[in-house]
C-alpha positions as CSV (number, residue, x, y, z in Angstrom):
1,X,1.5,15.4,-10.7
2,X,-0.5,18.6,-10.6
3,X,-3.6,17.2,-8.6
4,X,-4.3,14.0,-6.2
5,X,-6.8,11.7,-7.6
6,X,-6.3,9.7,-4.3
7,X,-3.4,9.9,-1.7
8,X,-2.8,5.9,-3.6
9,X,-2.3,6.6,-7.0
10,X,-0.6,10.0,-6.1
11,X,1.9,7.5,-3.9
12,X,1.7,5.0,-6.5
13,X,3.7,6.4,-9.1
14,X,6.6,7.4,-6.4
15,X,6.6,3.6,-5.6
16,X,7.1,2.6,-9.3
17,X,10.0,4.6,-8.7
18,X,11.1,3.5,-6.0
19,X,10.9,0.1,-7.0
20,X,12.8,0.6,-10.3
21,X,15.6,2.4,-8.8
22,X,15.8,-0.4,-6.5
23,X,15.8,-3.1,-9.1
24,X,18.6,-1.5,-11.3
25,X,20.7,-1.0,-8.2
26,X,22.0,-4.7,-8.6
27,X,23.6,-4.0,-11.8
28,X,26.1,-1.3,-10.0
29,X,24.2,1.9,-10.7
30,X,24.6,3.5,-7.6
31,X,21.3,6.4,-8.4
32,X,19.4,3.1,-9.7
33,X,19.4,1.3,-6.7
34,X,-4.7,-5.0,13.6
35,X,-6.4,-4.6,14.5
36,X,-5.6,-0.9,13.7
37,X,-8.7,0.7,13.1
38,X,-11.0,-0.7,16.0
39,X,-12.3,-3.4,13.7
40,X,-11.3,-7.3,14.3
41,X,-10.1,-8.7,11.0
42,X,-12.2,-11.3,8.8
43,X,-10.4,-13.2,6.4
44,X,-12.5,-11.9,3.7
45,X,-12.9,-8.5,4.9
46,X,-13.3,-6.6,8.0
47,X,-15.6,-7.0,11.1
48,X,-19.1,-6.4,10.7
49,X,-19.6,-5.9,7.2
50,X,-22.0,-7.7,5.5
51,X,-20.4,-6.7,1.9
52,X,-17.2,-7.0,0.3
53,X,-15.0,-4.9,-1.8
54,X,-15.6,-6.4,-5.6
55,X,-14.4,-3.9,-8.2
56,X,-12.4,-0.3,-8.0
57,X,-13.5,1.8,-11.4
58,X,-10.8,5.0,-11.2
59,X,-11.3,7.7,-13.8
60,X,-8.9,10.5,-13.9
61,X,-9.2,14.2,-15.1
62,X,-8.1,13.4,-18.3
63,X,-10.5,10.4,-19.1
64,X,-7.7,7.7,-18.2
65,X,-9.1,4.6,-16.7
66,X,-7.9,2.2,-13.6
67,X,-9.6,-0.5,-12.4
68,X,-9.1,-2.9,-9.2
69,X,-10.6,-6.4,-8.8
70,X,-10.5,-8.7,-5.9
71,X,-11.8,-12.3,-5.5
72,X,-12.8,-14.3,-3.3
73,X,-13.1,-18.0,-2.2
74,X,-15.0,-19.9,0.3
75,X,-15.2,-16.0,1.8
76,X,-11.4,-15.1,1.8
77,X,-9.5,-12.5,-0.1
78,X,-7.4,-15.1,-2.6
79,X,-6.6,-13.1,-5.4
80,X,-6.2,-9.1,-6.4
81,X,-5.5,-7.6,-9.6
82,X,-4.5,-4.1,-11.0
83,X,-5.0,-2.4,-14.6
84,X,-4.2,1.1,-15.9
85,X,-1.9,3.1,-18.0
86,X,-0.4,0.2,-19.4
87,X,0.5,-1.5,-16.1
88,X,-0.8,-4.4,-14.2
89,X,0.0,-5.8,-11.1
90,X,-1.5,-8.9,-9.6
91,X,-1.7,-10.2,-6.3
92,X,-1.8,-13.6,-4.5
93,X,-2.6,-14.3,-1.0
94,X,-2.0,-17.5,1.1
95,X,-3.1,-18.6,4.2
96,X,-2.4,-20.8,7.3
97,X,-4.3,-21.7,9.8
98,X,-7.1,-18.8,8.7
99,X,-4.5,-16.1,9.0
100,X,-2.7,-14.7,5.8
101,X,1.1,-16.3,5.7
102,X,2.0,-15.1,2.3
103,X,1.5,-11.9,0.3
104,X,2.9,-12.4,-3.6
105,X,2.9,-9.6,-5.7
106,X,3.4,-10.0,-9.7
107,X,4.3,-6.2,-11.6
108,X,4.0,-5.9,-15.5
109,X,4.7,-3.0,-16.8
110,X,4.7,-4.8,-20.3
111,X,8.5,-4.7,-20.8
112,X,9.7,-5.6,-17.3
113,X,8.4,-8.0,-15.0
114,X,9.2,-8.2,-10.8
115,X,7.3,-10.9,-8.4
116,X,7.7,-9.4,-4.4
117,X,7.5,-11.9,-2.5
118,X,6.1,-11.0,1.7
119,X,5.8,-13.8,4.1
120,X,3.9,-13.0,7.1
121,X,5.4,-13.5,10.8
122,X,2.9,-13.0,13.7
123,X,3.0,-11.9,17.7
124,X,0.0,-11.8,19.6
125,X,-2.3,-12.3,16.7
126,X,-0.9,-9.2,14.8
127,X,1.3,-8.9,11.6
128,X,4.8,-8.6,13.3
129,X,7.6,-8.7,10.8
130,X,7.0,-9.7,6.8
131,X,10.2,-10.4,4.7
132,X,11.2,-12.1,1.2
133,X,12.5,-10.7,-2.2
134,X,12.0,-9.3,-5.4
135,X,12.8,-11.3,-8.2
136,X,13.2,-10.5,-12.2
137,X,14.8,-12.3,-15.0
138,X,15.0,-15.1,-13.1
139,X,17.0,-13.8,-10.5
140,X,17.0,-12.5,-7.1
141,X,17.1,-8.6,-7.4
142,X,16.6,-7.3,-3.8
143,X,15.4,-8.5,-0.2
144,X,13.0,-6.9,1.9
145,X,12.3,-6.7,5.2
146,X,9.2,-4.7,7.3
147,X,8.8,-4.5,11.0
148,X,5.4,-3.7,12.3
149,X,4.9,-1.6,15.6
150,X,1.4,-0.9,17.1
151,X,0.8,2.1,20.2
152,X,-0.9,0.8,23.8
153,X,-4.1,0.8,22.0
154,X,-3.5,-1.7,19.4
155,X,-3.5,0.8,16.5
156,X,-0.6,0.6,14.1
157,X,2.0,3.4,14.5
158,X,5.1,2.4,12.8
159,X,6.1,0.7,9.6
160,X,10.0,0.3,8.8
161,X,10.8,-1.5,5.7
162,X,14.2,-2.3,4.2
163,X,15.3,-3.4,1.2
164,X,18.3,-5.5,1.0
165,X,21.0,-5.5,-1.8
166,X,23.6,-8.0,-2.2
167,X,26.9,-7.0,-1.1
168,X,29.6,-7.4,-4.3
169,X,32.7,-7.2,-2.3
170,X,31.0,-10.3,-0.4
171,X,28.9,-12.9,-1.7
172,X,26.3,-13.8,-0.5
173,X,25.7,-11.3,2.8
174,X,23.4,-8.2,2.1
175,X,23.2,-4.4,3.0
176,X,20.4,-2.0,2.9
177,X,20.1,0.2,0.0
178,X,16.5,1.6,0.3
179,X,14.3,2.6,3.5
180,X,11.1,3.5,3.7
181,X,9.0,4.4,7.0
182,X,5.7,4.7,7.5
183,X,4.4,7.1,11.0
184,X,0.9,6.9,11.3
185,X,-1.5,8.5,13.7
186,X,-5.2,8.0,14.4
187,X,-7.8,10.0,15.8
188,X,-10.3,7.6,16.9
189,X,-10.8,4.8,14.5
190,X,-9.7,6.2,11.4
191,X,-6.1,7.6,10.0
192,X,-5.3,11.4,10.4
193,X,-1.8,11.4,9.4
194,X,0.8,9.4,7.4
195,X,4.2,10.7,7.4
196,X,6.2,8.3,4.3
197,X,10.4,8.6,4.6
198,X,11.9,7.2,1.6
199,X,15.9,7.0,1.5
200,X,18.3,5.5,-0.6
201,X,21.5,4.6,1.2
202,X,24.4,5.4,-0.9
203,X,28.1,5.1,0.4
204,X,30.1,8.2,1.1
205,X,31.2,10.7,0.3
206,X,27.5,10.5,-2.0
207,X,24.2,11.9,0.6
208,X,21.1,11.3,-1.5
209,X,18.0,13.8,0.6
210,X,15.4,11.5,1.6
211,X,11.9,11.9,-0.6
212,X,8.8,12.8,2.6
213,X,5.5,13.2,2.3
214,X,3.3,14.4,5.0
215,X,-0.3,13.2,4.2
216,X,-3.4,14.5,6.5
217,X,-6.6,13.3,6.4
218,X,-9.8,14.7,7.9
219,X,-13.3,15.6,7.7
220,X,-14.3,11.9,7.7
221,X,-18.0,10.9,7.3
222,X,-19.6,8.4,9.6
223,X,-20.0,5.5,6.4
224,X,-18.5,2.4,5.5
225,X,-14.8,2.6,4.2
226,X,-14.9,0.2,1.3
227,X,-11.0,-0.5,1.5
228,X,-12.0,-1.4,5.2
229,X,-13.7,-4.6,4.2
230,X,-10.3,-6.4,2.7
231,X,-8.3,-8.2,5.1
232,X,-6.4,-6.0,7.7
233,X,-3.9,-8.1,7.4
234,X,-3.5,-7.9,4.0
235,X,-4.0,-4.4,4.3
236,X,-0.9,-3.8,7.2
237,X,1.5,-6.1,5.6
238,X,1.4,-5.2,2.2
239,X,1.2,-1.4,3.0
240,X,4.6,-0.3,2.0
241,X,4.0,-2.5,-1.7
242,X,0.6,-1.4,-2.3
243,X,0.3,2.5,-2.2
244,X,-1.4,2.0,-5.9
245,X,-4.2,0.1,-4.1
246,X,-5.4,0.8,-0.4
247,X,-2.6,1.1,1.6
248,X,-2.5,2.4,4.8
249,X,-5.9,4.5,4.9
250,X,-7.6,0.7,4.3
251,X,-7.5,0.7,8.2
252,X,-9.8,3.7,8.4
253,X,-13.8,2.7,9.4
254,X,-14.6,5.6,7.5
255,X,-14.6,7.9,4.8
256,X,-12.1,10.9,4.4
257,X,-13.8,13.7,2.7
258,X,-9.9,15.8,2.5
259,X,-6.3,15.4,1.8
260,X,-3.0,17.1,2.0
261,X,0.5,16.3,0.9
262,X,3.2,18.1,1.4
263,X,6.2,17.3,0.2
264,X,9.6,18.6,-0.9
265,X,7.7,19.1,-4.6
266,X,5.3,21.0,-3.0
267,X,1.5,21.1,-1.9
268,X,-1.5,19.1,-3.1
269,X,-4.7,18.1,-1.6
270,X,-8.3,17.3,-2.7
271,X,-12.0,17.2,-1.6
272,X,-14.3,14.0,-1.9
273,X,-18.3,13.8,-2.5
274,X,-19.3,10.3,-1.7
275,X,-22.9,8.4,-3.0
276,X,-23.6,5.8,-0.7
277,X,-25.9,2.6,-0.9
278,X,-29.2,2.1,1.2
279,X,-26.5,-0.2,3.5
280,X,-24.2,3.2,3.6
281,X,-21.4,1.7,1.4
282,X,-19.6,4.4,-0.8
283,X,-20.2,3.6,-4.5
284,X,-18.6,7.0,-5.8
285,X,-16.2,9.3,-4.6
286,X,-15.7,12.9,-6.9
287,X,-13.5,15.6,-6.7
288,X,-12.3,17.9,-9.0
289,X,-9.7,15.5,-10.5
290,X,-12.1,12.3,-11.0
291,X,-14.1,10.1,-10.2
292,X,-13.9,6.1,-8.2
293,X,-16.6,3.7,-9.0
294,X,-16.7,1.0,-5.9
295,X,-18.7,-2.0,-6.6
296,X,-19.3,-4.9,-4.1
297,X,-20.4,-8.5,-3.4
């Protein structure tokens, strides 16, 4: 990818491979294999808005269109879906007791279909540990599991996720095959850095380099983040399976106006213009390699 749209849908094709290798790896293919932000989470969306993320229109350099929609009912976040480039990916949320419990997420690529399944353990009313598996075919593919760590201040600094394969030379116990960590750092309320370690754990004498990518983000404007009013939770726990979508920079209370990746495929970055409402809600962001449409309720 020559240029970032957005740090997600740059991220979001790595996951897609991510996942697949993942996925493949069961059938012995060895290559195959919060409060964060200063805000206090709503069910629907986060504190102090009095508007709701709706609709996501992305339009790339090349004319190709993406779009994101989430619902809502009785005010909670209940249902997500994704479309663009032949891909969709929907996603189904669950609560208990007025707190999320249960992230499932549906990918359809149109030839291959994988449900994630993330359910939601909490510790001091934030998102501890999530775990549960990926399933295709009707079978079990992988298991995953994320721990959650947050600095003095509350702020989410660490995410460690692992995905489980089962072990061949013994049923029915599992052993990591993929890692991926999240380091995050925030200046103030809103995210500055977001350092991603993917590795896939092959036995020796076989060392496959990890894949990094070192993500800065800066020059934010003083607005509304529109990925801000979803559901921290939702935003935190599904972090790691949504880098098509929010991700981590949902638990930003503002607007980043630039972006960096580095990587071991090089350098790429990009500059924002935002449009805001009369309420100072983004409703487009443009750079140079196209255009997001946010519409709300």
């Amino acid at each position: 990818m020559n240029k970032v749209l957005h740090v997600f849908s740059f991220l979001f094709a790595i996951m897609v491979l991510y996942s697949c290798e993942s996925s493949r790896a069961e059938n012995g293919d060895l290559l195959n294999g919060i409060d964060g932000t200063g805000t206090a989470p709503g069910t629907g969306g986060g504190s102090n808005t009095d508007k709701v993320l709706k609709k996501v229109t992305i339009v790339d350099s090349e004319g190709i269109s993406s779009v994101f929609t989430y619902n809502y009912t009785a005010g909670k976040l209940t249902t997500a879906h994704f479309e663009g480039d032949g891909e969709k990916t929907d996603y189904t949320l669950s609560y208990e007791n007025n707190l999320l419990s249960k992230l499932t997420i549906l990918q359809d690529d149109g030839s291959t279909e994988l449900t994630t399944t993330l359910n939601l353990t909490y510790n001091g009313g934030k998102v501890a540990m999530a775990s549960g598996n990926m399933t295709g075919g009707g079978q079990e593919l992988m298991r995953n599991e994320t721990n959650f760590l947050y600095d003095s201040t509350g702020k989410l600094k660490k995410v460690d996720t692992v995905m489980l394969m089962e072990d061949l030379d013994n049923p029915g116990t599992y052993k990591p095959a993929t890692k991926m960590v999240s380091d995050l750092l925030f200046t103030g309320n809103n995210l500055s850095q977001w350092k991603m370690t993917m590795t896939t754990i092959a036995p020796p004498p076989i060392v496959i380099p990890p894949i990094v990518f070192d993500i800065k983000l800066s020059n934010y404007d003083s607005n509304k983040n529109p990925w801000a009013t979803l559901p921290v939770e939702f935003t935190i726990a599904g972090g790691h399976f949504m880098t098509g979508t929010n991700a981590f920079t949902g638990l930003s209370m503002n607007n980043y106006k630039t972006v960096s990746v580095t990587s071991s495929a090089g350098n790429d970055g990009g500059t924002y213009a935002y449009t805001y409402d009369s309420a100072g809600y983004p409703t487009k962001a443009v750079s140079t390699a196209g255009t997001f449409t946010f519409e709300y309720q």
